[in-house]
C-alpha positions as CSV (number, residue, x, y, z in Angstrom):
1,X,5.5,-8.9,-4.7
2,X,4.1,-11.1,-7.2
3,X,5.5,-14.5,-5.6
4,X,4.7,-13.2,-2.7
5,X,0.6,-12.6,-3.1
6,X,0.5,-15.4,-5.3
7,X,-0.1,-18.4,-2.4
8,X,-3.6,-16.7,-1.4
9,X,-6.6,-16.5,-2.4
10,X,-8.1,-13.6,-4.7
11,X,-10.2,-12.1,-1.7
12,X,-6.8,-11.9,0.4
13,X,-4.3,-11.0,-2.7
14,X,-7.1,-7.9,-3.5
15,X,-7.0,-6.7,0.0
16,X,-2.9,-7.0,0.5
17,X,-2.6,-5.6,-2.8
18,X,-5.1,-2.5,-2.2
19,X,-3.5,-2.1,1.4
20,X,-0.2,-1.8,-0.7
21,X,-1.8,1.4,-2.8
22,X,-3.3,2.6,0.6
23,X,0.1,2.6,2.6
24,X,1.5,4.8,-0.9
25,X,-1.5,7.0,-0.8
26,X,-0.2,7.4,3.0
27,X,3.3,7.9,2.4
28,X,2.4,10.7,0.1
29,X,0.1,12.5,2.9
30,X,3.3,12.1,5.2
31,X,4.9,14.9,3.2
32,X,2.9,17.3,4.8
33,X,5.1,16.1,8.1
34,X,8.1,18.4,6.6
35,X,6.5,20.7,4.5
36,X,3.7,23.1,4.0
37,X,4.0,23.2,0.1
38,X,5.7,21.5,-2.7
39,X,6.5,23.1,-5.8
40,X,3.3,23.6,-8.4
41,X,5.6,22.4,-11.3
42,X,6.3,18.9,-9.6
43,X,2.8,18.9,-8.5
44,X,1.4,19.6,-11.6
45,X,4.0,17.0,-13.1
46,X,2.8,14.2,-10.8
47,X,-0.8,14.4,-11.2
48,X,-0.4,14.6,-14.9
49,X,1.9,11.1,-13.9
50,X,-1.1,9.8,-12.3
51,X,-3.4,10.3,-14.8
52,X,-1.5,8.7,-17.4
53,X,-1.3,5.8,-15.1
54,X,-4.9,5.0,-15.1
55,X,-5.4,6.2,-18.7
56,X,-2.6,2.9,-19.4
57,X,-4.0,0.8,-16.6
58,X,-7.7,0.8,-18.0
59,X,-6.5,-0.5,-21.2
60,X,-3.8,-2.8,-20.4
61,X,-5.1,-4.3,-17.6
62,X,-8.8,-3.7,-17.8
63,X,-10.3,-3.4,-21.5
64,X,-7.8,-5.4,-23.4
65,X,-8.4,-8.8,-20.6
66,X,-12.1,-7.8,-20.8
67,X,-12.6,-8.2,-24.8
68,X,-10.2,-11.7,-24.8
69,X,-12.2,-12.7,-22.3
70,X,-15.4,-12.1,-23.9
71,X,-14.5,-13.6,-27.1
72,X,-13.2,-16.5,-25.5
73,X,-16.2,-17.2,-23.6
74,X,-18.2,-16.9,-27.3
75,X,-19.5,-13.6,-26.8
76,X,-19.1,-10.7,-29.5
77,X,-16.1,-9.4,-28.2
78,X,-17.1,-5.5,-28.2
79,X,-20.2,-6.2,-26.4
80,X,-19.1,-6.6,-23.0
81,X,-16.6,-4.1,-23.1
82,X,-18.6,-1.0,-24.4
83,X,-21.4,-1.8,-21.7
84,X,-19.2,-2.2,-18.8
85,X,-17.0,0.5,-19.8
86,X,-20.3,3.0,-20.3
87,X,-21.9,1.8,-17.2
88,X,-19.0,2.7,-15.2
89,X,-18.2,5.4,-16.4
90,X,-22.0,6.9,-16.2
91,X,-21.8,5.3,-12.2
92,X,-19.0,8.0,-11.5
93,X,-21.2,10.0,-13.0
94,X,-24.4,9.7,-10.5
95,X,-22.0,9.6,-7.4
96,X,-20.4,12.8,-8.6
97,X,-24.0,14.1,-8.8
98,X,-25.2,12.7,-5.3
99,X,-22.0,13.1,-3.3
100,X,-20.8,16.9,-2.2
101,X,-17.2,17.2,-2.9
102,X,-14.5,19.7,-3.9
103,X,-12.1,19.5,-7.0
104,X,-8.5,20.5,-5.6
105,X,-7.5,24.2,-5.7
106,X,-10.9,25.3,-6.5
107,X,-13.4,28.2,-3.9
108,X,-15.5,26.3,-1.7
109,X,-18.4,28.3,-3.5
110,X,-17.5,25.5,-6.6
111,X,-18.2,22.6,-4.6
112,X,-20.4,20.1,-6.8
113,X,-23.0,17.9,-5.8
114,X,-25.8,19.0,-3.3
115,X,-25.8,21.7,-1.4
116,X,-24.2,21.2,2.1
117,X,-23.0,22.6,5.4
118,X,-19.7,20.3,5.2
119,X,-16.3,21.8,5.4
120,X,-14.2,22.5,3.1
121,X,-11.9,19.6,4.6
122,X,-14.7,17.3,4.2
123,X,-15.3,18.0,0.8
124,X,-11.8,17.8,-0.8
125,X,-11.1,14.5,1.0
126,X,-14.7,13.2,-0.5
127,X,-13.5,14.4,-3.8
128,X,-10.5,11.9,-3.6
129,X,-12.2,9.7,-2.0
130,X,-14.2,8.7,-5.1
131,X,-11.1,8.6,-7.5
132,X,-9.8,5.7,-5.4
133,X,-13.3,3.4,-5.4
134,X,-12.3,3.0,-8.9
135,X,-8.8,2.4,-8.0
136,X,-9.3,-0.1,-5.3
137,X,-11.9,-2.0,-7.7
138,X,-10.1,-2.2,-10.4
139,X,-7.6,-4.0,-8.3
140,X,-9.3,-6.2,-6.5
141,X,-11.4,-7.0,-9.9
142,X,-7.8,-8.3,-11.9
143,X,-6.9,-10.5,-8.8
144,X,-10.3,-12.1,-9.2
145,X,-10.0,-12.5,-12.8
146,X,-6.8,-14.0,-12.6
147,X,-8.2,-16.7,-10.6
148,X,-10.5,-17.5,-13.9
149,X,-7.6,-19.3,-15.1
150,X,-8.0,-17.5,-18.6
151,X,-4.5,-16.4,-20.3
152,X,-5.1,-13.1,-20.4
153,X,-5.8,-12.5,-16.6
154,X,-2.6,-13.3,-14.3
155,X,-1.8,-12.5,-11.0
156,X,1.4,-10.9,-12.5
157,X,-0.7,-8.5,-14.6
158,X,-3.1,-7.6,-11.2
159,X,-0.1,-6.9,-9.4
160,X,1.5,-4.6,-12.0
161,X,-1.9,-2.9,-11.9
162,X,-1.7,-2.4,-8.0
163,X,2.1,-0.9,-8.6
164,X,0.9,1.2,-10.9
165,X,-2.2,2.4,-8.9
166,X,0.4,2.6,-5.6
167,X,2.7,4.6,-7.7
168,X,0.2,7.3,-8.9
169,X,-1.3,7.2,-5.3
170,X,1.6,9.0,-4.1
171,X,0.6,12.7,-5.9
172,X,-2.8,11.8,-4.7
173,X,-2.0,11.9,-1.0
174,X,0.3,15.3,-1.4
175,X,-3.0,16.5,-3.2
176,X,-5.0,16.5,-0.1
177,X,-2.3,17.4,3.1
178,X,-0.5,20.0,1.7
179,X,-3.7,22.4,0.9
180,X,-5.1,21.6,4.0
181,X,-2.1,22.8,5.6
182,X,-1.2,25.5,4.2
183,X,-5.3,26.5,5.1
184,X,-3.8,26.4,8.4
185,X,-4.7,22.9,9.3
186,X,-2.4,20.9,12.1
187,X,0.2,18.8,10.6
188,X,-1.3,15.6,12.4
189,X,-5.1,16.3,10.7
190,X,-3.9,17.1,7.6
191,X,-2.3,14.0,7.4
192,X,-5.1,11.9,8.5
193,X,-6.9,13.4,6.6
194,X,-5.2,12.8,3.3
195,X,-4.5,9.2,4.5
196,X,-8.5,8.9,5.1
197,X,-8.8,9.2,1.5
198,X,-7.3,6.0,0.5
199,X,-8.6,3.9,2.6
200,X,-11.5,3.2,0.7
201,X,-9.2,0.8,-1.6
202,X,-9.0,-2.5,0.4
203,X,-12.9,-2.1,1.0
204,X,-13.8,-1.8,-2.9
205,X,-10.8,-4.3,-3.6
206,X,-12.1,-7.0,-1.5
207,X,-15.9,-6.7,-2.6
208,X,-14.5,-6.5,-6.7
209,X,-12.4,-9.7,-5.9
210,X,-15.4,-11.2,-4.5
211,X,-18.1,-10.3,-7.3
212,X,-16.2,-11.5,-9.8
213,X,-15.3,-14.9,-7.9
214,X,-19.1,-15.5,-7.0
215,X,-20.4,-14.3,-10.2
216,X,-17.9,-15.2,-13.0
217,X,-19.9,-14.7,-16.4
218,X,-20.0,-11.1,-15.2
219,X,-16.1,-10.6,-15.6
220,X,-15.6,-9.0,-18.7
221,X,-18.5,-6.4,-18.0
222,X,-16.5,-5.9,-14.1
223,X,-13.2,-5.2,-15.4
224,X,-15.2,-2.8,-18.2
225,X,-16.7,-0.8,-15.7
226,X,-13.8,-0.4,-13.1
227,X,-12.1,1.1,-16.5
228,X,-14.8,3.4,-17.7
229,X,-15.0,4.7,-13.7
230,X,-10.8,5.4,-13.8
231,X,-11.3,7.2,-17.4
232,X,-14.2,9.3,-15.7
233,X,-12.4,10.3,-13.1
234,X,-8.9,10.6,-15.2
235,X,-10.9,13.0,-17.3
236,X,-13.2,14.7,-15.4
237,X,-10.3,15.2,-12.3
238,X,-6.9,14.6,-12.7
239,X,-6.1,15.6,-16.0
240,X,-7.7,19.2,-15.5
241,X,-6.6,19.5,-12.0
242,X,-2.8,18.9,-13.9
243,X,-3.7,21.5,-16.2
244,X,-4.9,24.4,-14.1
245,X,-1.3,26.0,-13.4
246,X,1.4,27.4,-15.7
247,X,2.7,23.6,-16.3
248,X,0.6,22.5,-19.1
249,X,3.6,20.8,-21.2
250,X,5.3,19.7,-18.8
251,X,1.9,18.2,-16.8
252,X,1.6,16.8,-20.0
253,X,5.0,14.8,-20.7
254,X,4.5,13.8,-16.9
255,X,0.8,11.7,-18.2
256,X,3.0,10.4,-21.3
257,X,5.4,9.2,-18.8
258,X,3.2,7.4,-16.3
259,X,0.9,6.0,-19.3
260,X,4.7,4.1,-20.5
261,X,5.8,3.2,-17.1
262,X,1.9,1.6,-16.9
263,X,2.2,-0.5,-19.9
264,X,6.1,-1.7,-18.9
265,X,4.8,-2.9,-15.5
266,X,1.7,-4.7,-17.4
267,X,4.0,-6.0,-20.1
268,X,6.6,-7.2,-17.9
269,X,5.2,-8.5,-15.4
270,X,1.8,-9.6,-17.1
């Protein structure tokens, strides 16, 4: 993959790669094709994967690049990193506020955000919806730091990233089909429907690659903030929703797992 993307530009490497975790985040929905249900316990397992995917991913290839970058720019290193990753972690915040949605395997009557006459269909998809803007931002924010030319941004570490993110996409798009079928929903909706949710990516992708291109002192504060939003949502979302079951330990060996299998990718092929 990564001497495949490497011949284009940032803009087009973001949007190939985030297409990548959107075709995953599809192939996950697909499921739903053979099956009403999966079992809780590999469910559980593969959100608690997920999560330790982004927890990895937002150090390895978002914070750590972030504070060389700043101190190789002459910054205080710190100082760049602790805004970004505040700011984007309290813009998660506001969007969870403004936006109705619905965390997975919850009463409609929990639905956060305003008041609204939107199904529950509507609001489960919206609730995934804003884990991936993070997602596809953080993506397409590496592939524009790696054209910086700085040594601790390459297109070898974005495209770990967007195997990582792919990889953790796969739970994400089971997450949304399968309850919407079992609620009785046609096999066809609920897999649009749990495709819809990913395709958010290659838009925020795109528009990270290009901020950072068209505004580089803003780098280390842009990768920051696409880490703080994925710890957000890691915390506020996927680590409970792994959690809510009777698979606690083994959720939990499942995030210790996908953190490892993060930092390999970012190691090796970083």
């Amino acid at each position: 993959m990564r001497d495949y993307i490497s011949p284009f530009n940032p803009m087009t490497q973001a949007l190939l790669a985030t297409l990548f975790t959107w075709g995953v985040t599809s192939l996950g929905a697909a499921i739903v094709v053979f099956t009403k249900r999966v079992s809780p316990l590999l469910m559980d397992t593969s959100l608690g994967f997920a999560g330790g995917v982004m927890i990895a991913a937002s150090y390895w290839s978002l914070l750590a690049p972030a504070i060389e970058m700043a101190g190789e720019a002459g910054m205080i290193p710190w100082l760049p990193a602790a805004v970004g990753f505040l700011g984007g972690a309290l813009f998660m915040r506001l969007v969870d506020m403004l936006l109705p949605h619905l965390h997975l395997g919850l009463p409609t009557s929990e639905a956060e955000g305003p008041k609204t006459s939107w199904q529950r269909s509507t609001l489960l998809v919206t609730a995934i919806t804003l884990h991936n803007i993070p997602e596809g931002l953080a993506v397409g924010v590496a592939f524009g730091a790696a054209a910086s030319g700085l040594g601790s941004a390459t297109v070898g570490a974005a495209v770990a990233l967007a195997i990582g993110i792919g990889l953790q996409n796969f739970p994400e798009g089971m997450a949304v089909s399968l309850p919407l079928r079992r609620e009785g929903m046609s096999r066809g909706k609920a897999l649009w429907y749990g495709q819809l949710s990913g395709m958010v990516e290659p838009v925020a992708g795109v528009l990270g690659a290009a901020a950072v291109m068209f505004f580089y002192p803003i780098l280390p504060y842009a990768l920051s903030f696409a880490a703080g939003a994925m710890i957000f949502v890691v915390i506020e979302e996927v680590i409970p929703e792994s959690q809510r079951g009777n698979n606690g330990d083994i959720a939990s060996i499942g995030t210790v797992l996908g953190f490892t299998t993060m930092m390999i990718l970012d190691v090796a092929l970083g």
